[in-house]
N, C-alpha and C positions, 0 to 999 in steps of 0.2 A: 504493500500500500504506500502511495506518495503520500506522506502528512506534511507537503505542503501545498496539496490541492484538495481542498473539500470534496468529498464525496457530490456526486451532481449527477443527476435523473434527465434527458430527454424525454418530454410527453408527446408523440404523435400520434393522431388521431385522426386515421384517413375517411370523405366521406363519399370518396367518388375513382376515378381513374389515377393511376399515382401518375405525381407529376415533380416538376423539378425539387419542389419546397421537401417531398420526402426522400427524392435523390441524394439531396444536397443532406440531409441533417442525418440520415441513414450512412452512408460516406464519411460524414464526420465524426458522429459516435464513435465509427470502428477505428476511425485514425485514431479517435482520441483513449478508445479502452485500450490501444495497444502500448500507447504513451504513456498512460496511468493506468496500469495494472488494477481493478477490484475498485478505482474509484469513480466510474463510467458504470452506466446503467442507461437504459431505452426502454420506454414502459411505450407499448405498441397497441392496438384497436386489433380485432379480429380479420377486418378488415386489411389491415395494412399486413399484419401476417402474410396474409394470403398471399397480395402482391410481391413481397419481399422472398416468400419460395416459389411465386414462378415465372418470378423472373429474375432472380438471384439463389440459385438453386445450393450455391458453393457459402453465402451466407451463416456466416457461424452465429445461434443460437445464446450463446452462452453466458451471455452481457443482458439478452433482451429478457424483458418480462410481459407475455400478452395478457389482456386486463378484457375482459367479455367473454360471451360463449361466443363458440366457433360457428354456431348456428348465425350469429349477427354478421349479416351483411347486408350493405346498400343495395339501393332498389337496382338492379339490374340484367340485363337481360344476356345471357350468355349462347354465342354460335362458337366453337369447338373450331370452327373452319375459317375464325375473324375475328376484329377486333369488339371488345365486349363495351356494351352500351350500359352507362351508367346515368339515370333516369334521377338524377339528384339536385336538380336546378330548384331553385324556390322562387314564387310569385313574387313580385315589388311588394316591400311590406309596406309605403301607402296607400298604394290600389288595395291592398291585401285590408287592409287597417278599416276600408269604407265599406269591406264587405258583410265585416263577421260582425256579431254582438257581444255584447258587454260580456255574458257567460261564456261563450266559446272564447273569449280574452281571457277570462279570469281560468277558464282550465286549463287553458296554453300557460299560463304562467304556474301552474301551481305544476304541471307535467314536466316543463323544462328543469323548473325547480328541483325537480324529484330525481331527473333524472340523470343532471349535474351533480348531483349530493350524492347519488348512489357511484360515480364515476369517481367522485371527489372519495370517497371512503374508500374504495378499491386502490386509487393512486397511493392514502394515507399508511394504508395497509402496509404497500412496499419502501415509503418513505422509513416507515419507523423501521422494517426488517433491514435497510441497506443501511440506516442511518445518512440518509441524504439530508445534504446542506443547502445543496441551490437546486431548483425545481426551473426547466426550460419549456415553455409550455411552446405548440409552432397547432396553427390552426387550431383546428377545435380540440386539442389536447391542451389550449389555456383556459377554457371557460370556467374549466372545475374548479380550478387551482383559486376560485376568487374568494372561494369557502376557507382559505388560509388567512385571512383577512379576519376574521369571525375570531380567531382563536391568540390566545397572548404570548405564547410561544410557537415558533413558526418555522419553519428553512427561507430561504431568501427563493425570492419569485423572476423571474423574466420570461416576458411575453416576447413571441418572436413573430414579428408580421412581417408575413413574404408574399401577401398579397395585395398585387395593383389593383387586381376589380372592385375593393372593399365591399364584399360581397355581405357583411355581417358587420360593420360599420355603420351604426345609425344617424340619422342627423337630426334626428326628432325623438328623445328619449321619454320627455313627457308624453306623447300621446301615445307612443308606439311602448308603455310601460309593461306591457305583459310579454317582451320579448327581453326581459333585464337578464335571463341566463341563457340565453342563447346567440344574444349578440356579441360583438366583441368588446363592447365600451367598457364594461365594468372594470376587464381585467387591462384593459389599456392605459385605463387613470390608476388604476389600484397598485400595479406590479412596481416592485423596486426598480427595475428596469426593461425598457422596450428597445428591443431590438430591430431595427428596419435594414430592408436587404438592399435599398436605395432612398436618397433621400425624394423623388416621387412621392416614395407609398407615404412617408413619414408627412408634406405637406398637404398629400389627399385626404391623409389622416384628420391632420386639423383644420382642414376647412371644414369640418365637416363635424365640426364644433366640438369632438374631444379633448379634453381638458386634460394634459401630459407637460408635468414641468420639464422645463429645455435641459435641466442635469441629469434629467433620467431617458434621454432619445441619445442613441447611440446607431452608428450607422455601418456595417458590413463595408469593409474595404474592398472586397471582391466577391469572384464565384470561384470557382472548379469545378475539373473534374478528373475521371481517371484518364489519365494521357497513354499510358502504357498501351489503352483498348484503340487509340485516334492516331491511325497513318494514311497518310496519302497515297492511294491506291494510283491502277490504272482509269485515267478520266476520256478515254479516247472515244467513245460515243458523248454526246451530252446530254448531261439530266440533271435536273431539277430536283429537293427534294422540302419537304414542311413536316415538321414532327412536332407534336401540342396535344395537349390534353382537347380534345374535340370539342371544344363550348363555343357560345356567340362571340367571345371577346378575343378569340383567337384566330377569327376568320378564317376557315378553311375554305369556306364555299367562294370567297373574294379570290383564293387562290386557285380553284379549280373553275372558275369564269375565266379566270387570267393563262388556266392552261387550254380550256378549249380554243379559246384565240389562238393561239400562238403555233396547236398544232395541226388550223389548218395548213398555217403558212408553211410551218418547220413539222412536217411530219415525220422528222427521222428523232425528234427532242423526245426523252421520255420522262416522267413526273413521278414523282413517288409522295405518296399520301400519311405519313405512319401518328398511330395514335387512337386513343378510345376517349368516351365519353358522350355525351348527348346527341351528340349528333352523328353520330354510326350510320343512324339510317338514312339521313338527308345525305349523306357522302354516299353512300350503296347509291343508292336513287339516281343521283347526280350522274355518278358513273355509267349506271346501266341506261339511262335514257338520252344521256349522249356521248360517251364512250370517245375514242377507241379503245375498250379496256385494258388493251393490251399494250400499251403506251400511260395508262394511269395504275400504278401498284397502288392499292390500300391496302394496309394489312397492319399489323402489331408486331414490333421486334422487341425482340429481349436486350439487344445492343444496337442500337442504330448507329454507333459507327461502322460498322458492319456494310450501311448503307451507305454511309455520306464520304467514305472511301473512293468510290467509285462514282458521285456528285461533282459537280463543278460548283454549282450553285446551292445555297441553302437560303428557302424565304421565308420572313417572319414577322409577321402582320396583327400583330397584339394592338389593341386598343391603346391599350395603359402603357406596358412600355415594354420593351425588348430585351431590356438590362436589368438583370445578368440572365439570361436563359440557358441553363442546363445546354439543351439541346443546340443553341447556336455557337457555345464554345465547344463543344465537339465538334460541331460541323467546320467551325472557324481552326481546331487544330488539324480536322482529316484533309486540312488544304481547299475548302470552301470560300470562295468570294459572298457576301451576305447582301441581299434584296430584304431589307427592312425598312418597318413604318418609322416615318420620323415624330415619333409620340414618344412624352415623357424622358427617360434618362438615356433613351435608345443611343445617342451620341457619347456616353460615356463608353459606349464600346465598338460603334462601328460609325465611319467616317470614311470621307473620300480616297481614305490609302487602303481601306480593306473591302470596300461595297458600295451601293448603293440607298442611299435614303427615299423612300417613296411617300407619297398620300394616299389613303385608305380608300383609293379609285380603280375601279379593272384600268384605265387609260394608260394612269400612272406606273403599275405593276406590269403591266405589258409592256409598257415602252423599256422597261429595267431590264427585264427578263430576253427581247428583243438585243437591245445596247449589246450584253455579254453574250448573247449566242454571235454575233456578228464579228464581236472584237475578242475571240481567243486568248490573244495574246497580256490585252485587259485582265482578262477572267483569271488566266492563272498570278499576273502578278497583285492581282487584290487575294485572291487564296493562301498567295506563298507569304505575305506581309500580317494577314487577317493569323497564317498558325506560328508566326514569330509573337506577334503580337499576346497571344492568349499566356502561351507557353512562358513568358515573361509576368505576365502580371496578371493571372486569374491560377494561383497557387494553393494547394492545400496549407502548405507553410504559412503561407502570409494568414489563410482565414484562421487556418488553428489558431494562432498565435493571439490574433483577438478574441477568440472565444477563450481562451485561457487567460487573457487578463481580465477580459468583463466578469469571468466569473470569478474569478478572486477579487476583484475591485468590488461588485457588489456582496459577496459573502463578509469582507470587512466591512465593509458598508452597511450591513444589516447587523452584525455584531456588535458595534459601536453603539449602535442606536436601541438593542434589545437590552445591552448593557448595565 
């Protein structure tokens, strides 16, 4: 045991297709139980279980603790032969808010309530058995954690928002009061410290009227990922490829308008589709009613550099922002030139030496996607600069290194003050 790193729990808690945020923090735990021996722990959803054996099958166990029955899984709908649809989108909670009555309010709160306290006792369970100090909540594995608050002896808390869509970010907590344990507000003003994976999410955050003193915003100096899996293959046919968790804010269907243009002109281009989530079926559909399927792969990889080896180009068309996407610094180390949106932080990581910036228009993504099929010689010198670039400064090193002083700086920090 290191005793001079507190004992510290990751909570993840998946509730749909795994995507970068469980990449990223799965990746990290392991670097970091290997650096601290018995003082790394990962308390996991049944849910995320799942994902993490099948599609990390070599995944050592040994660190993690899964917290539900196995039986708990999100709503979704599984083809053996594809990628699997996860039916976990929720209604706008204003529209939502005009709909329901005051009792169907008062049950959603007292349900969430219950149903955070019974998560929150499960997590407590393992805190007392590991004797953890700092508790890292990342999506809905921080809502529990607001029940620590409640109590006068505590471990130290940090919230970890790594989402741009602020999907569970309220802006209306007075009227919208019967979503208090299932939003994200509580544990955002409550946590000793909030973690942001750019400063975007962190100003989306406060516009949007949460109240988080500026000593406690703390901001992610990078991404990573595993570079060992990202080399630059043969690229002698050209293709295209977009990998995202399948929802509205990631535009895949803006990116498949933008390949059917492109392959009437250039029918020898091929496009590759990969990823799950909501929209499974509007991508199926897409494809079969105007194809040529055999120029569009959709499907699910367990490694997509695998794919983007063999890519010239990697597109990525987020709403919110593009920085740091898992999937775009692989593509950017397997020697990928990048066609992304020019939204939010997207320019802290791709700029006119590695890609292209676009508007969230088929015109604009055509004309990008056009540009590099015409100018080869373009394409590979924005690929070869886009995986000098990653490889220099989106390091495991660099992120451990801050997660290892935030949590000692907040474990002192709660100490002093328990004191």
């Amino acid at each position: 045991m290191d005793s001079g790193f507190p004992n510290t729990a990751f909570v993840i808690f998946s509730t749909g297709a795994f995507g970068g945020a469980e990449k990223r923090f799965l990746n990290l735990s392991s670097f970091l139980s290997q650096k601290h021996p018995h003082n790394i722990r990962l308390f996991i959803n049944p849910l995320m279980e799942s994902h993490i054996r099948r599609i990390f099958p070599a995944q050592t166990f040994d660190y993690i603790d899964v917290i539900g029955k196995t039986s708990e899984r999100a709503n979704e709908t599984t083809d053996s032969s594809g990628p699997v649809q996860y039916n976990d989108n929720s209604p706008d909670p204003l529209i939502l808010n005009e709909q329901v009555s005051l009792a169907r309010k008062y049950y959603w709160y007292f349900k969430n309530k219950f149903k955070q306290k019974k998560l929150f006792y499960s997590i407590d369970a393992l805190v007392k058995k590991y004797n953890v100090k700092v508790l890292i909540g990342i999506f809905a594995g921080g809502p529990p954690l607001v029940f620590y608050f409640e109590q006068p002896s505590r471990p130290a808390v940090i919230f970890s928002d790594m989402d741009s869509w602020f999907t569970d970010v309220l802006t209306d907590t007075e009227k919208l009061w019967y979503r208090k344990y299932y939003s994200f507000n509580s544990i955002l003003e409550k946590a000793d410290a909030v973690d942001f994976l750019s400063p975007y999410i962190a100003e989306g955050v406060k516009k949007r009227g949460v109240k988080i003193s500026e000593d406690k915003i703390n901001i992610a100096p990078s991404s990573f990922i595993d570079y060992s899996k990202c080399l630059p293959g043969s690229k002698e046919s050209f293709e295209f490829a977009f990998a995202a968790r399948l929802e509205p804010d990631k535009n895949p269907m803006l990116y498949l308008e933008a390949a059917l243009i492109i392959l009437k002109k250039y029918p020898d281009v091929k496009f590759h589709i990969l990823g799950e989530g909501s929209l499974v079926s509007a991508v199926n559909e897409f494809i079969s009613s105007n194809g040529p399927k055999e120029q569009i792969n959709f499907t699910f990889h367990k490694n997509p550099p695998e794919i983007f080896s063999g890519t010239s180009v990697f597109v990525s068309l987020q709403s919110g922002t593009n920085y740091p996407s898992q999937s775009v610094i692989e593509a950017m180390a397997c020697g990928n030139a990048v066609i992304a949106s020019n939204t939010g932080d997207t320019g802290l990581l791709i700029n006119s030496s590695n890609g292209v910036l676009v508007e969230l228009s088929v015109n604009s993504v055509v004309s990008a996607m056009e540009k590099l099929i015409t100018d080869r010689s373009l394409t590979k010198k924005l690929g070869d600069a886009g995986r000098d670039f990653v490889l220099q400064n989106h390091t495991i090193e660099k992120v451990s290194a801050y997660y290892t002083g935030l949590i000692k700086k907040v474990y002192s920090e709660h100490n002093r003050s328990q004191g």
